[in-house]
PALUMZA-372105 format. One record per residue: residue in three letters; x, y, z of N, C-alpha, C in turn. Coordinates in steps of 0.001 Angstrom, whole numbers, padded with zeros to 6 digits, always signed. Each point is the difference from the previous one (the first is absolute). Example, Ala and Ser with C-alpha at 12.3 -4.5 7.8 and 13.67 -1.06 7.14 Angstrom:
Ala+013190-005690+007800-000890+001190+000000+000900+001200+000000;Ser-000350+001050-000720+000820+001190+000060-000770+001090+000730;
This chain:
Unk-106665+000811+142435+001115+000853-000402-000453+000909-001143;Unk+000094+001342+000240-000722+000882-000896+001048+000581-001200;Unk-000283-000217-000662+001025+001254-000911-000333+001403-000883;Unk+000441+000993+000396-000775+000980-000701+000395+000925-000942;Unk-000127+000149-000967+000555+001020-001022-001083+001414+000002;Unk+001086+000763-000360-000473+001387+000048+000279+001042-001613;Unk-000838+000480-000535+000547+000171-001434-000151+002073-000253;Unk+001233+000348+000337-000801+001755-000192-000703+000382-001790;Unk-000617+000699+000071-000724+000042-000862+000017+001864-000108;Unk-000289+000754-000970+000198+001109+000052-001105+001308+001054;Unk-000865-000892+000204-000963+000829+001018-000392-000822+001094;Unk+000516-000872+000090+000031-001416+001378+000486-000991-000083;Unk-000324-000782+001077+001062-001087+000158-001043-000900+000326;Unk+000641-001225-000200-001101-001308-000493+000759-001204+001128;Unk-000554-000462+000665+000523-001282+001317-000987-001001-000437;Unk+000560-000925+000184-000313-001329-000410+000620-001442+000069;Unk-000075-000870+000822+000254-001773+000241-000394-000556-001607;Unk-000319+000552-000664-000478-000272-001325+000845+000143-000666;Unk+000644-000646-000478+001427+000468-001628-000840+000523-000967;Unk-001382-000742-000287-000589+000797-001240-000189+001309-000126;Unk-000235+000893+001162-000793+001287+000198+001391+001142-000077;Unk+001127-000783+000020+001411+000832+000169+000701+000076-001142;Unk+000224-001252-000872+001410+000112-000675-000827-000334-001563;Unk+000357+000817-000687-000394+000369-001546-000403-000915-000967;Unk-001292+000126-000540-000344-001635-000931-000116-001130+000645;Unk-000306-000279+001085+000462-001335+000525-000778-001018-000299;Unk+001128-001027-000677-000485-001453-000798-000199-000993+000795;Unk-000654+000486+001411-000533-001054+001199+001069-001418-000803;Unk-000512-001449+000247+000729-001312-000459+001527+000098-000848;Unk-000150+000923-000737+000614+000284-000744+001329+000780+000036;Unk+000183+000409+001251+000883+001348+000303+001301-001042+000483;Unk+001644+000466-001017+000709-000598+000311+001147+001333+000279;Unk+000808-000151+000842+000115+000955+000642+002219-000243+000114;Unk+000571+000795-001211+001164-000195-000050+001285+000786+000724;Unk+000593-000123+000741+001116+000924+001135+001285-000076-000767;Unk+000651+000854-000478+001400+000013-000784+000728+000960+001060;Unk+001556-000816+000452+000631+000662+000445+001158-000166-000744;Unk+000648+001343+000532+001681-000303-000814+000728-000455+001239;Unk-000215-000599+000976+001226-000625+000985-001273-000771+000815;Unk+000450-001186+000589-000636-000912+001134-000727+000750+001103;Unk+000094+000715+000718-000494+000266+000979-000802+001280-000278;Unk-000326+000473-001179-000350+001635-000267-002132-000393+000142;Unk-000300-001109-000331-001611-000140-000164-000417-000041+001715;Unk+001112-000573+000418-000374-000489+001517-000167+002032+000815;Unk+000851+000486-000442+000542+000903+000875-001227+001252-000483;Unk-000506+000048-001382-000565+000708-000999-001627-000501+000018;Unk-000101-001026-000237-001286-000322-000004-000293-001146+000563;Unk+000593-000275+000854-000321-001217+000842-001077-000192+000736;Unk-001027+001039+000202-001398+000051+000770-000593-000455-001160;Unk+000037+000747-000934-001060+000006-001543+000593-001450+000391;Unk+000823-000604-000865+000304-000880-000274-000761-001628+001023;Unk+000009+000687+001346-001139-001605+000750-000641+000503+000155;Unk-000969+001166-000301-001019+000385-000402-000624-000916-001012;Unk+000279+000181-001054-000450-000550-001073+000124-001153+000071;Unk+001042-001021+000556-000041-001504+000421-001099-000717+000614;Unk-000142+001301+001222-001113-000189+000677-001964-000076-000570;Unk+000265+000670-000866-001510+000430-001027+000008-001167-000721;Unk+001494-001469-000157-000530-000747-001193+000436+000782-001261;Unk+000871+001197-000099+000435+000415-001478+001487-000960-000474;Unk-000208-000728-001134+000615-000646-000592+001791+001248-000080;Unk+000679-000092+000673+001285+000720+000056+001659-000328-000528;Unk+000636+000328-000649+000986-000205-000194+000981+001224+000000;Unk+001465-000483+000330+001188+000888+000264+001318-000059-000799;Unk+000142+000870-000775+001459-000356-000492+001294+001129+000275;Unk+000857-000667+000395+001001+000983+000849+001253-000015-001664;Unk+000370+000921-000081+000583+000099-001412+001442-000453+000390;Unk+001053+000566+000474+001305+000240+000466-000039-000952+001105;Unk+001561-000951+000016+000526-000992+000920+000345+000812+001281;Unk+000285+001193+000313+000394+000170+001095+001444+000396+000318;Unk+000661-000505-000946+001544-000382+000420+000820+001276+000489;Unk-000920+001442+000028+001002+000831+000299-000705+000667+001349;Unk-000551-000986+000573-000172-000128+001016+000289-000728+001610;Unk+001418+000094-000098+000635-000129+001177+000758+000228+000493;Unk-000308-000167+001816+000105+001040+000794+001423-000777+000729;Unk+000324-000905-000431+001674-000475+000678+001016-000488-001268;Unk+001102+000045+000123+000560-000192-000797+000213-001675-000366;Unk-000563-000999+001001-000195-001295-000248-001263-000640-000920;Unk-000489+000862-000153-001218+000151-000479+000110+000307-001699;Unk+001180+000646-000515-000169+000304-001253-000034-000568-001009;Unk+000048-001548+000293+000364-000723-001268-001207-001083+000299;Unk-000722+000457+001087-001716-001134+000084-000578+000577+000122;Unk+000108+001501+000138-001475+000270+000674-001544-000048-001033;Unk+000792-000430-001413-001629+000191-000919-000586-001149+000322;Unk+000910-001353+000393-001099-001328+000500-000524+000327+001412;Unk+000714+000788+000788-000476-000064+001148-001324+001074+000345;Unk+000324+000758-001162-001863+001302-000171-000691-001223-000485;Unk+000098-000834-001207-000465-001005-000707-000984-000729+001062;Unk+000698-000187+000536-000991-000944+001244-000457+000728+000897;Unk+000593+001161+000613-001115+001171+000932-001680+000249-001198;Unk+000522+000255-001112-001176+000562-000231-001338-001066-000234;Unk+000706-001312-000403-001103-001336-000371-000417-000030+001807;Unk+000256+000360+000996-000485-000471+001068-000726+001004+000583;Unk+000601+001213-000663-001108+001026+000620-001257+000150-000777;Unk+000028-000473-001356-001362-000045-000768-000790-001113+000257;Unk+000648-001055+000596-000814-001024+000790-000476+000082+001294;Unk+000515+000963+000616-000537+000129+001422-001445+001183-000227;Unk+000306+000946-001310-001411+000883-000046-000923-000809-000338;Unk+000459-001827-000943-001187-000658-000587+000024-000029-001222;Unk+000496+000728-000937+000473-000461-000953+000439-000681-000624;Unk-000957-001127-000899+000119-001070-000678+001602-000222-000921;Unk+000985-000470+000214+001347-000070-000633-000280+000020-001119;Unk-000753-000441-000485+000097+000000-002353-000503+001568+000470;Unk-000565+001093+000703-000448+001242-000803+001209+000300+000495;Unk+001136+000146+000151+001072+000784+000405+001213-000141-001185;Unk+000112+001182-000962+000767-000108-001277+001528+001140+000907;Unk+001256-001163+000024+000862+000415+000144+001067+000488-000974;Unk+000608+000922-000625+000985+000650-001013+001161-000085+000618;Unk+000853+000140-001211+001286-000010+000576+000722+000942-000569;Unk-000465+001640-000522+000730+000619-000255+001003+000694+001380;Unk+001195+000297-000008+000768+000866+001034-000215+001156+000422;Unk-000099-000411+001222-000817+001359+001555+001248+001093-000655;Unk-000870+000915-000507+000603+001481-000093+000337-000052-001375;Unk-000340-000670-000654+000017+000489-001302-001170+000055-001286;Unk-001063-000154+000804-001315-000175-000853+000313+001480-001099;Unk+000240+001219+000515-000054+000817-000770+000614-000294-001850;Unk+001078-000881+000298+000979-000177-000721-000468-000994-001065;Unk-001360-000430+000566-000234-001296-000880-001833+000333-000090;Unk-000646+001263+000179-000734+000607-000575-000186-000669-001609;Unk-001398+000502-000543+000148-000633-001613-000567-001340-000025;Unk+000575-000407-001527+000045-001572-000527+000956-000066-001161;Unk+000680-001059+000385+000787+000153-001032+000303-002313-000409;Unk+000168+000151-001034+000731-001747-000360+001317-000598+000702;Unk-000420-001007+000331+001398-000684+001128+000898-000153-000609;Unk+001068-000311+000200+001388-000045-000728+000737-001022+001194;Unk-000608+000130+001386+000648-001324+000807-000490-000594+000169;Unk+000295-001665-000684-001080-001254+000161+000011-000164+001573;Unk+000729+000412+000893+000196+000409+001538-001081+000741+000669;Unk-000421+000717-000920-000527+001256+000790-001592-000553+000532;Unk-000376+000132+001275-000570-000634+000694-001614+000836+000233;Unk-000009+000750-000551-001220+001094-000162-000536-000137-001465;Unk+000626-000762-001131-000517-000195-000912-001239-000670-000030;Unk-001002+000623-000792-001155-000454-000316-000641-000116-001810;Unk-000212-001015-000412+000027+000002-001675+000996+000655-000481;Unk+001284+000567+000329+001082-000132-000595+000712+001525+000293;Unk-000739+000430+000948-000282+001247+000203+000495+000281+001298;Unk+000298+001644+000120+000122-000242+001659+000097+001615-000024;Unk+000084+000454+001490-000579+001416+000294-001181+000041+000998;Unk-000445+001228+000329-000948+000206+000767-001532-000207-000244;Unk+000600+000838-001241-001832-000114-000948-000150-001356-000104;Unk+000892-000777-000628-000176-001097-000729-000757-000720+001297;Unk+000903-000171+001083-000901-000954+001448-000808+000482+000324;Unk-000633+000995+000246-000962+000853+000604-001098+000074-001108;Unk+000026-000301-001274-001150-000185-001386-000660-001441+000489;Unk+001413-000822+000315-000333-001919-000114-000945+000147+001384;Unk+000711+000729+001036-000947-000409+000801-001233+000469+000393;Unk-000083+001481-000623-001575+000421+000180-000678-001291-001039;Unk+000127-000215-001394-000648-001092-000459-000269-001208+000232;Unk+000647-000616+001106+000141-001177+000841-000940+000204+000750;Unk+000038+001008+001172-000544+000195+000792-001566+000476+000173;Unk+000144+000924-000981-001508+000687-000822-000921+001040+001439;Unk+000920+000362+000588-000483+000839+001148-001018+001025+000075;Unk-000620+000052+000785-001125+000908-000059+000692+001661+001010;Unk+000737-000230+000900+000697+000936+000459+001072-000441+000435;Unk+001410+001250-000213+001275-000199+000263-000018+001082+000801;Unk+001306-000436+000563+000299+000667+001090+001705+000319+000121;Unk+000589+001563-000279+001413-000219-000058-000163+001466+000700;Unk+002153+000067+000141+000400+000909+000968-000037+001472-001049;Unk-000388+000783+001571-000145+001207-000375+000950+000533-001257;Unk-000353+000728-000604+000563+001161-000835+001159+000614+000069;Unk-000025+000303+001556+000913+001027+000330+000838-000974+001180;Unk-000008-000885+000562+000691-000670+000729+001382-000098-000161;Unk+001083+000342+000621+000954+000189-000007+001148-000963-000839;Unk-000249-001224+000102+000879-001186-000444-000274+000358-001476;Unk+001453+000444-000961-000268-000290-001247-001189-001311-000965;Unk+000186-000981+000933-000471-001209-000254-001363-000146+000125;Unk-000243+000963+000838-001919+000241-000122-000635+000650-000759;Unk+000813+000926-000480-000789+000724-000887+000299-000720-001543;Unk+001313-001227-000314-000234-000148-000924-000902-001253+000056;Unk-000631-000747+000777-001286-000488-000218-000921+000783+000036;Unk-000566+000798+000754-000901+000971-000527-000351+000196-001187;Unk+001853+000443-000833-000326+000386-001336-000409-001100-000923;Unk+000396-001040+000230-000294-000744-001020-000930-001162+000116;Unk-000953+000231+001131-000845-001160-000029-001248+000917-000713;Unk+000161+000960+000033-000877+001212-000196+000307-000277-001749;Unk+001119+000433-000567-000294-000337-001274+000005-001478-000341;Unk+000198-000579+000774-000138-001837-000244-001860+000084-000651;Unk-001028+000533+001241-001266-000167-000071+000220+000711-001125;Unk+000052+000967-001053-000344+000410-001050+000593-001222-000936;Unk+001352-000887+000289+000043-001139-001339-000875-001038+000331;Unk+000315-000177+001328-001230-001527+000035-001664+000024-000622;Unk-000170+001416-000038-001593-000276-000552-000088+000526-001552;Unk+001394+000101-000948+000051-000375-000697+000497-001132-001304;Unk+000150+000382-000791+000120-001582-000453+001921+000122-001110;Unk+000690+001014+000797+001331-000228+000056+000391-001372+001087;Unk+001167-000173-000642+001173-001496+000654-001364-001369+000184;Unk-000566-000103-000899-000946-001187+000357+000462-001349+000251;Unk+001581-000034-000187+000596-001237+000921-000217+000151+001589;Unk-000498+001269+000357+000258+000205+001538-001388-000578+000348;Unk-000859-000484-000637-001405-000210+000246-001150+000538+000049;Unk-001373-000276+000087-001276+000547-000520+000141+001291+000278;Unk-000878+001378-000441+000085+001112+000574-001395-000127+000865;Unk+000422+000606+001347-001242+000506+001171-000926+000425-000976;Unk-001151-000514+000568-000972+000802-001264-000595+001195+001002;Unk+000218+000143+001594-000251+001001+000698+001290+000693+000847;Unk-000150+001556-000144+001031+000754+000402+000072-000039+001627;Unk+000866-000435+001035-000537-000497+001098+000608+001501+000892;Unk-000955-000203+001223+000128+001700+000723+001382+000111+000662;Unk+001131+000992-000139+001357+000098+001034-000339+000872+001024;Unk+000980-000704+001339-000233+001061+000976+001524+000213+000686;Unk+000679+000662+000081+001112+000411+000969-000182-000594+001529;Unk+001364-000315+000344+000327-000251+001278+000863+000724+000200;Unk+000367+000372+000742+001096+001006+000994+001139-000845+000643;Unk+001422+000008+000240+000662-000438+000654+000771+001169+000608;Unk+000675+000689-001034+001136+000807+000722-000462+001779-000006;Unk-000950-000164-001193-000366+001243-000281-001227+000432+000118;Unk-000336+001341+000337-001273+000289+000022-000838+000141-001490;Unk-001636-000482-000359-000494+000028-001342+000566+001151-000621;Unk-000598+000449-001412+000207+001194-000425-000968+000544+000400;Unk-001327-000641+000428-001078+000545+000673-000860-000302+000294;Unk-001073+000417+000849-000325-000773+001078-000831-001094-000113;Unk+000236-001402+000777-000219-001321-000436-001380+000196-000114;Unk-000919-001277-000473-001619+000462-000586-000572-001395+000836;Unk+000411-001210+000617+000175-001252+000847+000599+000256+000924;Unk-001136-000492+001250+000844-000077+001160-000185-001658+000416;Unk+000386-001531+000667-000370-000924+000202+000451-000062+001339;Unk-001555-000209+000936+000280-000311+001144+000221-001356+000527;Unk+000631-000681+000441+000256-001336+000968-000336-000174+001133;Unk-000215-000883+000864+000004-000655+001003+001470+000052+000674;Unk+000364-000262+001080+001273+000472+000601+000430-001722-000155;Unk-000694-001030+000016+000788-001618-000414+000797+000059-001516;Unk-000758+001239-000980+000601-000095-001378+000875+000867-000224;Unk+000147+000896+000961+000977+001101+000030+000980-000471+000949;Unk-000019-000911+000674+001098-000797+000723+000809-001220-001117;Unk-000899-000477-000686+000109-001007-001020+001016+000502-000994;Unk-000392+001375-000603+001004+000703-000596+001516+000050+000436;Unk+000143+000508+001094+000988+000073+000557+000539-000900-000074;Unk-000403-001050+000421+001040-001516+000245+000165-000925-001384;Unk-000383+000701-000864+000195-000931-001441+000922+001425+000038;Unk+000638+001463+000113+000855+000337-000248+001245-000258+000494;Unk-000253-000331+001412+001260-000351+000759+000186-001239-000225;Unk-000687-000991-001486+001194-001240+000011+001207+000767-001110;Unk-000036+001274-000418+001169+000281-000628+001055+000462+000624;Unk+000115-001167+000767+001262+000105+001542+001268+000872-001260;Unk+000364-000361-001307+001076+000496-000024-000062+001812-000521;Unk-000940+000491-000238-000155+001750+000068-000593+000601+001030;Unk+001498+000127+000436+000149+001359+001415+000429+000801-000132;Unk-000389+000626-001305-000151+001700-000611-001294+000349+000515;Unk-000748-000816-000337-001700+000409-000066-000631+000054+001453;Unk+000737+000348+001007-000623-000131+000825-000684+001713+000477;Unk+000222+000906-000658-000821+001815+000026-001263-000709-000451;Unk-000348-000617-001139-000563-000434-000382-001302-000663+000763;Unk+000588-001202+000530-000371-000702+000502-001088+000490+001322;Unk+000859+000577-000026-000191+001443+001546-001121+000828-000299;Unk-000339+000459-000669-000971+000536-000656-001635-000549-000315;Unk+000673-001016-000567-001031-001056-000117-001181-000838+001333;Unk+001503+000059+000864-000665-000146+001493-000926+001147+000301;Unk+000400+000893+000039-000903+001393+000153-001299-000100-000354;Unk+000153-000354-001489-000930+000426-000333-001505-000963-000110;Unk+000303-001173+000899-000940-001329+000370-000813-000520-001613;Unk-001156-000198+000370-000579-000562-001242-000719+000763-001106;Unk+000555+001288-000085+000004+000927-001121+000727+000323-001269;Unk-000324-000270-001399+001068-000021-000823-000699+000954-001230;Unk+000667+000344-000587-000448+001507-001328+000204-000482-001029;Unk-000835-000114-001066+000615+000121-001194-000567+001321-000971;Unk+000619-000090-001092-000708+001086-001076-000171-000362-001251;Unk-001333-000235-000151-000480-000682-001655+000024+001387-001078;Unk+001081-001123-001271+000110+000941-000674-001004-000152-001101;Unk+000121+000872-001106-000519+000558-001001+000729-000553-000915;Unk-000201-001033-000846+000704-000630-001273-001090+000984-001440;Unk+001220+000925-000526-000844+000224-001162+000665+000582-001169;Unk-000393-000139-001150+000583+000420-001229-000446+001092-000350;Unk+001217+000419-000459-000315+001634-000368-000619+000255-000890;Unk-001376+000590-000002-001030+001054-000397-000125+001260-000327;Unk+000839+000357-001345+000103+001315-000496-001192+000721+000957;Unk-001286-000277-000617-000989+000879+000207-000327+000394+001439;Unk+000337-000613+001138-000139+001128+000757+000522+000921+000394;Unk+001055+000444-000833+000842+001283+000086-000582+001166-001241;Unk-001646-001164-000497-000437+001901-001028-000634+000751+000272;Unk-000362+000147+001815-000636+000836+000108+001010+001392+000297;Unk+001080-000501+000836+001216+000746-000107+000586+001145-000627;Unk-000450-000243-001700+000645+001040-000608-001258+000458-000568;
C-alpha cells in the first residue's frame, strides 16, 4: 500500500512515498502530528487522508475537537441529546481511523459559539467545564494543549472557511503557538521549546491560495475515510460535502503556512 505526497515548490514539484523529502524540518521519530477541529466531524471531512496517512507512517497523532456539537441537530427529538449522541459518533469514528483513545482531547465549549469565547479570561463558574488552572477561553485550552501535546505539526481549518467557528480556531490556535512557546500562564505548562509547522485544511471553503501539499491514498484509505465519516449517522447537512469528497477519491490539499513575527526591516528597502 503506497502513499504519496506531493509538495509544490516555486519552480517544481517534488513526489515522494517518503514524508521526509515533502513536509518541512522533518523530526523523522520525533514528528508528532496535532489535528484541531472546531466540531467532530470537520478533521475527518478536512484532513482525513493526511490524517491515516500519517497513522499509517507510525506518526505519533492526536485530535482535539473543541465544541460539543449541540447545535447540531437535524430533528427536533434530537435537541436535548444530540451532544452525547455526536459524543459517541465521534469516539467511534476516531477509532475506526485507529486512533489510540487517550490521543483524542474532547472540549466542551458550545457548537456556534467559539467566536464568543475567543481570548482567556479567569473562571467565575466552579461549573464551567472548559476550565483549565482556573482559567477558561480559547487561548487558555489551546496554550494547555499545545504544551501537553508539544506537536511538531498542527493542522486546523482554513482561514476563510465559512463556519464562523473555523476561523475562530484558526485564529487562535495561531496565537495560542505564539503563548505556548513562551513563558506567559506557566500554570498552563512547560513552553514548546520548538515552533511546530501549521497547515490548513479545507472544508467549506476554498484556501486563500493555492494549497502547497497534495496527499495521495490508496482507494482502501480513501474508502476508510468515508466510513469513519458516515458513523456520524446524526449530520445530514453534510452530505454536499460528503459528495464531494466521494469525487474526489484519495486526494486531499492542504496549505502550509508561514508563522512569523513582524520584521520592521524588510520594509527598508521600500522607502
Amino acid at each position: 500500500m503506497t502513499i504519496q505526497f506531493d509538495r509544490r515548490f516555486e519552480q517544481e514539484t517534488v513526489s515522494s512515498a517518503n514524508p521526509a523529502d515533502i513536509w518541512s524540518g522533518w523530526r523523522d521519530k520525533n514528528e508528532v502530528w496535532l489535528f484541531i477541529a472546531p466540531h467532530d466531524d470537520d478533521i475527518v471531512c478536512g484532513a482525513g487522508l493526511t490524517f491515516l496517512a500519517a497513522i499509517r507512517n507510525k506518526i505519533e497523532v492526536f485530535a482535539a475537537v473543541i465544541s460539543n456539537g449541540r447545535m447540531g441537530y437535524c430533528t427536533l427529538e434530537q435537541r436535548q441529546t444530540i451532544a452525547q449522541i455526536r459524543r459517541a459518533e465521534t469516539q467511534a469514528s476516531f477509532a475506526y481511523l485507529g486512533l489510540p483513545k487517550e490521543n483524542l482531547y474532547l472540549f466542551d465549549y458550545d457548537d456556534g459559539t467559539l467566536s464568543q469565547n475567543m481570548g482567556r479570561r479567569f473562571a467565575t463558574e466552579p461549573a464551567d467545564s472548559n476550565a483549565i488552572a482556573g482559567a477558561t477561553g480559547l487561548q487558555n485550552t489551546l496554550t494547555w494543549l499545545l504544551r501537553r501535546v508539544k506537536p511538531t505539526r498542527i493542522f486546523i481549518p482554513n482561514r476563510l472557511d465559512l463556519h464562523p467557528d473555523h476561523k475562530a480556531v484558526h485564529h487562535e490556535t495561531v496565537i495560542s503557538v505564539f503563548h505556548a512557546q513562551g513563558g506567559i500562564w506557566p500554570e498552563l505548562g512547560e513552553s514548546i521549546e520548538i515552533l511546530p509547522y501549521l497547515y490548513e485544511y479545507a472544508t467549506y471553503s476554498d484556501f486563500i491560495k493555492l494549497p502547497t501539499i497534495r496527499v495521495r491514498v490508496p482507494d482502501i484509505l480513501a474508502e476508510q475515510r468515508l466510513q469513519a465519516l458516515a458513523l456520524y449517522k446524526s449530520q445530514l447537512q453534510i452530505g454536499l460535502v460528503v459528495e464531494e469528497l466521494r469525487k474526489a477519491g484519495g486526494n486531499e490539499y492542504l496549505l502550509e503556512m508561514v508563522f512569523e513575527i513582524f520584521k520592521p526591516e524588510k520594509y527598508e528597502t521600500l522607502f
